[in-house]
Backbone bond lengths (Angstrom), bond angles and torsions (degrees), N, CA, C in turn:
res aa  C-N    CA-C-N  psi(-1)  N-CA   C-N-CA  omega(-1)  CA-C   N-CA-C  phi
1 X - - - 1.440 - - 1.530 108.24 -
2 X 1.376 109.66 141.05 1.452 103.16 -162.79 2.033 105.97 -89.35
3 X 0.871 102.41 155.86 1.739 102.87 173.48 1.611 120.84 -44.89
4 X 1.297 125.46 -24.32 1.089 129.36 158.97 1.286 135.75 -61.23
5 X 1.433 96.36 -47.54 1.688 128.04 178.62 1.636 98.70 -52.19
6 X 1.420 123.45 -41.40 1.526 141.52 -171.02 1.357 98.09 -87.47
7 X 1.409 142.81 -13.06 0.985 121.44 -176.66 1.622 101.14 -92.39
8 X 0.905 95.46 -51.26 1.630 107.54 -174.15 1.460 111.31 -59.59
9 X 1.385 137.87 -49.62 1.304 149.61 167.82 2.047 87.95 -27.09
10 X 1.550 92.77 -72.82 1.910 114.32 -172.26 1.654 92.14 -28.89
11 X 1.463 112.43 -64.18 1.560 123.63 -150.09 1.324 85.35 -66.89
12 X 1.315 145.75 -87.55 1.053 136.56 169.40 1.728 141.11 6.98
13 X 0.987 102.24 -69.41 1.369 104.28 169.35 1.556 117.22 -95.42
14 X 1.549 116.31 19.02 1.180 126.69 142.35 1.170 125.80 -76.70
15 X 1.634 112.61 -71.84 1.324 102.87 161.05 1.710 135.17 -49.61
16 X 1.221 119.69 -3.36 1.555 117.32 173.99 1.893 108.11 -94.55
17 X 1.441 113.74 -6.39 1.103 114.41 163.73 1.582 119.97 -101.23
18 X 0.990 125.46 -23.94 1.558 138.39 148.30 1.882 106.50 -43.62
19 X 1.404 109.15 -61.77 1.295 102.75 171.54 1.171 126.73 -53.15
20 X 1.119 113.30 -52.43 1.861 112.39 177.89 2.023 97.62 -57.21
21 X 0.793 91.47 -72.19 1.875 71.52 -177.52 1.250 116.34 -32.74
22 X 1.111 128.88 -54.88 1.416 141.42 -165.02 1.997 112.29 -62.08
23 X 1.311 87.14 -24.51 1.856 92.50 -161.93 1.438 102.09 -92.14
24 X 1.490 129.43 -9.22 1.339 141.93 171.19 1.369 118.21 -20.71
25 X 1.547 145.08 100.01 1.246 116.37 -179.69 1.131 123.18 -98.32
26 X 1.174 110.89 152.24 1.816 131.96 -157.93 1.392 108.14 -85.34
27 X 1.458 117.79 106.88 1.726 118.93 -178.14 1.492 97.57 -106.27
28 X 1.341 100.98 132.93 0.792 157.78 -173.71 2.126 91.63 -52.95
29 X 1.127 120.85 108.64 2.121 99.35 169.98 1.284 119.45 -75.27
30 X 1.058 113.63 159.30 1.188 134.05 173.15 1.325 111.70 -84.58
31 X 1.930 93.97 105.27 1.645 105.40 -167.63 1.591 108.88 -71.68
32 X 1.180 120.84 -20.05 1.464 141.76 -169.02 1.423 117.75 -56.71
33 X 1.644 115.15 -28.86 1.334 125.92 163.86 1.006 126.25 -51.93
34 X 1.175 120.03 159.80 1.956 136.36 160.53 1.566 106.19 -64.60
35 X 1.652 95.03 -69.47 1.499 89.82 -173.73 1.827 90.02 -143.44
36 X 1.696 108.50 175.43 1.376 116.34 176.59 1.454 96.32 -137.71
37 X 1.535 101.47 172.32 1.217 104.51 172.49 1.936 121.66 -132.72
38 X 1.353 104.12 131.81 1.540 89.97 -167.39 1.113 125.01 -56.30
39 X 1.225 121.99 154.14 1.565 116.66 -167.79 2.088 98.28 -151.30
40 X 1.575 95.43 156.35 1.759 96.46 -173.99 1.689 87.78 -133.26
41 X 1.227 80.19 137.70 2.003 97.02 176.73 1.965 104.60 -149.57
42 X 1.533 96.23 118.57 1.497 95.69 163.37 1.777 101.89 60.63
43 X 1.516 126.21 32.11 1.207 136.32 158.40 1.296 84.69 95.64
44 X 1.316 144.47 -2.08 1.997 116.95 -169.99 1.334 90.39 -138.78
45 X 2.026 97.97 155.86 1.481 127.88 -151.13 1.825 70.29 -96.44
46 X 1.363 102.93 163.65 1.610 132.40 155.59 1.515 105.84 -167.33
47 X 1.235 107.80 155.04 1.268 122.80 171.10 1.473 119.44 -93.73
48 X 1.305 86.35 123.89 2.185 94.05 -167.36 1.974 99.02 -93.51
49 X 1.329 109.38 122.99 1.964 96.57 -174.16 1.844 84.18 -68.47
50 X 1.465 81.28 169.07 2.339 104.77 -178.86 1.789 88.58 -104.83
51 X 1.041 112.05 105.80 1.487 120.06 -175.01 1.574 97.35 -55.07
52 X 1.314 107.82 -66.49 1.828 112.58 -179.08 1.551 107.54 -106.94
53 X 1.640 105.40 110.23 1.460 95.64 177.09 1.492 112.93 -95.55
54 X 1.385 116.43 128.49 1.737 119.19 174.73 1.475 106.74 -13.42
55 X 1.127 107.61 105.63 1.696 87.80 154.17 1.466 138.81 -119.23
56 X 1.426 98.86 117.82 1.607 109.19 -164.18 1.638 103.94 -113.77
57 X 1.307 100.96 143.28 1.506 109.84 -167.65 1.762 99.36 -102.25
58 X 1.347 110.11 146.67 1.381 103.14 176.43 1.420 128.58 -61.43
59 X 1.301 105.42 -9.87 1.160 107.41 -176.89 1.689 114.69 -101.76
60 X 1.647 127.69 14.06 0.947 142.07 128.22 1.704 126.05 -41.47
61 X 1.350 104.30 -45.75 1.568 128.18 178.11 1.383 109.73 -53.21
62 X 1.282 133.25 109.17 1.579 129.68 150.39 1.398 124.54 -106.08
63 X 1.477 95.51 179.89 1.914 91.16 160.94 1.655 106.88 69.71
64 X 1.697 127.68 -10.99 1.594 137.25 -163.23 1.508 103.59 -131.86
65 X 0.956 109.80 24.40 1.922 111.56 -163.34 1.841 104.05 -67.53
66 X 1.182 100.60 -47.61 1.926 86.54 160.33 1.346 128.02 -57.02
67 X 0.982 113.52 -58.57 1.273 123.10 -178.57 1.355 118.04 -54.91
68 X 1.319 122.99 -32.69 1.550 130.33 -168.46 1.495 89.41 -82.94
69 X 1.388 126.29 -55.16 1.579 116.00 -165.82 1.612 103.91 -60.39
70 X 0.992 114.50 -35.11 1.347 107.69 -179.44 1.287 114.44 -57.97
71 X 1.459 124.67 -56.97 1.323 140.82 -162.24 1.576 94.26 -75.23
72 X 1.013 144.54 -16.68 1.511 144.33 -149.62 1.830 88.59 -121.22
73 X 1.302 113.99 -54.57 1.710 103.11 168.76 1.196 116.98 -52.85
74 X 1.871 128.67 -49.83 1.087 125.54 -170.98 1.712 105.99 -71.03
75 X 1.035 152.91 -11.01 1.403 160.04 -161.14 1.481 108.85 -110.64
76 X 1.329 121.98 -40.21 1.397 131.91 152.25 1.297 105.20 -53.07
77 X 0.998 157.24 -118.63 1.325 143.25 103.06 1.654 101.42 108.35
78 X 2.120 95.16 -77.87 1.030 103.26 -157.40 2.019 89.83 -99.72
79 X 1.306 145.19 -34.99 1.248 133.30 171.25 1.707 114.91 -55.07
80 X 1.327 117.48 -15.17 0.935 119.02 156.91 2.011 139.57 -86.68
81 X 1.746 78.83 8.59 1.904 82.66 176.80 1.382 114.54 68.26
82 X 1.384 118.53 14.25 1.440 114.00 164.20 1.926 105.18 -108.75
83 X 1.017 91.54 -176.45 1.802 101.70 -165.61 1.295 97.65 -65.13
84 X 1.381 124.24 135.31 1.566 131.84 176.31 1.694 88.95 -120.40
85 X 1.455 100.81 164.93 1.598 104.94 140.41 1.652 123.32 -115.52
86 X 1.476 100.85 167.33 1.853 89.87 169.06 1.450 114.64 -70.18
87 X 1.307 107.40 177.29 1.779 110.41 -171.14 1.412 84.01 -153.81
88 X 1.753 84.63 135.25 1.767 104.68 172.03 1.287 88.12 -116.43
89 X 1.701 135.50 120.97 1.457 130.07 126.97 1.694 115.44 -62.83
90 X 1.169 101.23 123.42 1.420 129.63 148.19 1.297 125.81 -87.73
91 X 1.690 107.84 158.20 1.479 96.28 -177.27 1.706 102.96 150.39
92 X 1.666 114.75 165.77 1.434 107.92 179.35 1.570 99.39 -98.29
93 X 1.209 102.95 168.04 1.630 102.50 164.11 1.243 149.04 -22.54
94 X 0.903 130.28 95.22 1.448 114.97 -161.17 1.119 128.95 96.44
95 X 1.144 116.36 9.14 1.798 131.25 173.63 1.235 133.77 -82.10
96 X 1.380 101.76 -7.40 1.732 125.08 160.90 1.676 104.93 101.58
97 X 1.381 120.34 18.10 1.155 95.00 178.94 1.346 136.25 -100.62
98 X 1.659 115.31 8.81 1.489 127.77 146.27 2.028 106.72 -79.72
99 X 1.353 109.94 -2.58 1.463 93.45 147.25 1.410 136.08 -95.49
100 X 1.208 93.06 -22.72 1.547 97.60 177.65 1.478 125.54 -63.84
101 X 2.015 99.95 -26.06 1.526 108.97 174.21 1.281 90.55 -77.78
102 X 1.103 158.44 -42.55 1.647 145.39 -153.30 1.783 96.53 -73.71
103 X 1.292 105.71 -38.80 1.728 105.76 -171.47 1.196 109.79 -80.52
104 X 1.576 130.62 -14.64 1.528 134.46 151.30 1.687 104.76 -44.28
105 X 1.606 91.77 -72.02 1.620 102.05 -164.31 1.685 124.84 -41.85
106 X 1.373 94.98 -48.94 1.521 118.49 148.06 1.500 120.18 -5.48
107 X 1.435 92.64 -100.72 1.414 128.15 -178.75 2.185 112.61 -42.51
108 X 1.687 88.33 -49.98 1.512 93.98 -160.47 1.914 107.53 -111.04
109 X 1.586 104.56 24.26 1.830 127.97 -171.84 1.958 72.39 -56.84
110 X 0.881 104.92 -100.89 1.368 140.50 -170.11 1.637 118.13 -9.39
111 X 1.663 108.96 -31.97 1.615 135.33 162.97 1.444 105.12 -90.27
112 X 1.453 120.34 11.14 1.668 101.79 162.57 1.654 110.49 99.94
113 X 1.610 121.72 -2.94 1.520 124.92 -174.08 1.401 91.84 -77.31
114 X 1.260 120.49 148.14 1.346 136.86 -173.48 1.902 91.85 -138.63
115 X 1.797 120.01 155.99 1.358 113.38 161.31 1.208 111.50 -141.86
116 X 1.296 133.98 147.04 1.336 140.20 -133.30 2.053 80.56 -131.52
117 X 1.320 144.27 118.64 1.429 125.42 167.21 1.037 100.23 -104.30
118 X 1.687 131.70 149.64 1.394 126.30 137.27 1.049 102.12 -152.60
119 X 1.600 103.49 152.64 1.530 132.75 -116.24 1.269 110.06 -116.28
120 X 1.357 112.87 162.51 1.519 105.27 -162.40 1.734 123.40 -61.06
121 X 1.379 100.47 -28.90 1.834 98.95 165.22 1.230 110.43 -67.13
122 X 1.464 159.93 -6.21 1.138 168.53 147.84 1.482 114.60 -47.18
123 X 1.262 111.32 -38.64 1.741 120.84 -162.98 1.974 86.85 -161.86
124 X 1.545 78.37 151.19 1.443 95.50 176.34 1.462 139.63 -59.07
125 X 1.901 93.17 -38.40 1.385 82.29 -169.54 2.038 106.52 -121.51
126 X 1.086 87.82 88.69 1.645 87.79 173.85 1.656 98.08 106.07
127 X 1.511 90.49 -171.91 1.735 104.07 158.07 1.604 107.48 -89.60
128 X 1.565 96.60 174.48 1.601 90.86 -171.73 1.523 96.01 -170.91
129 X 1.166 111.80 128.36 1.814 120.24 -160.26 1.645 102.49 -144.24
130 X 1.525 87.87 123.26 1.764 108.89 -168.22 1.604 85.79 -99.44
131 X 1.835 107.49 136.73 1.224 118.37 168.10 1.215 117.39 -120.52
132 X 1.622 101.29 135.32 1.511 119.26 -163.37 1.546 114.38 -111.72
């Protein structure tokens, strides 16, 4: 087979794997959710909806009573279209602070908060959930 013959064969079944990535179709999310969670399939992000999201009430929450008023003023705050800031929880494992976003979502579903999660294989450090 001549060196050409090999190139093209190569190009070939390159480009037919380029295509399959490429031909992926794009659905549309389901705006109807609370929250989703990011997800990667076949090289591309989509948003998967959380059929049942935990629901924890803030007043489940102990042991965080600073922190929650804060996070619960700034979130009020911001479902209400006035100036919020962002909020980084910190913390070790298990310290409740992917509960505390569920007890936001909870609390403020109903004023329009939506939460977007993605997960600690996604990003380095922890989980990490953008609220919409």
């Amino acid at each position: 087979m001549a060196n050409s013959e090999k190139i093209i064969i190569r190009a070939e079944a390159l480009l037919t794997r380029l295509e399959d990535l490429l031909q992926h179709e794009v659905v549309e999310p389901d705006w109807s959710a609370l929250a989703w969670r990011w997800q990667h399939n076949g090289g591309r992000g989509y948003l998967q909806p959380v059929s049942h999201p935990h629901e924890i009430k803030l007043t489940d929450l102990h042991n965080v009573g600073e922190q929650k008023s804060e996070v619960v003023r700034n979130t009020e705050q911001f479902v209400r279209g006035f100036t919020a800031n962002n909020v980084l929880l910190t913390g070790a494992r298990g310290t409740g602070k992917s509960s505390l976003v569920k007890a936001l979502l909870s609390q403020f579903a109903k004023d329009g908060l939506r939460v977007v999660e993605v997960d600690k294989y996604a990003r380095a450090a922890g989980a990490f959930y953008r609220i919409l």
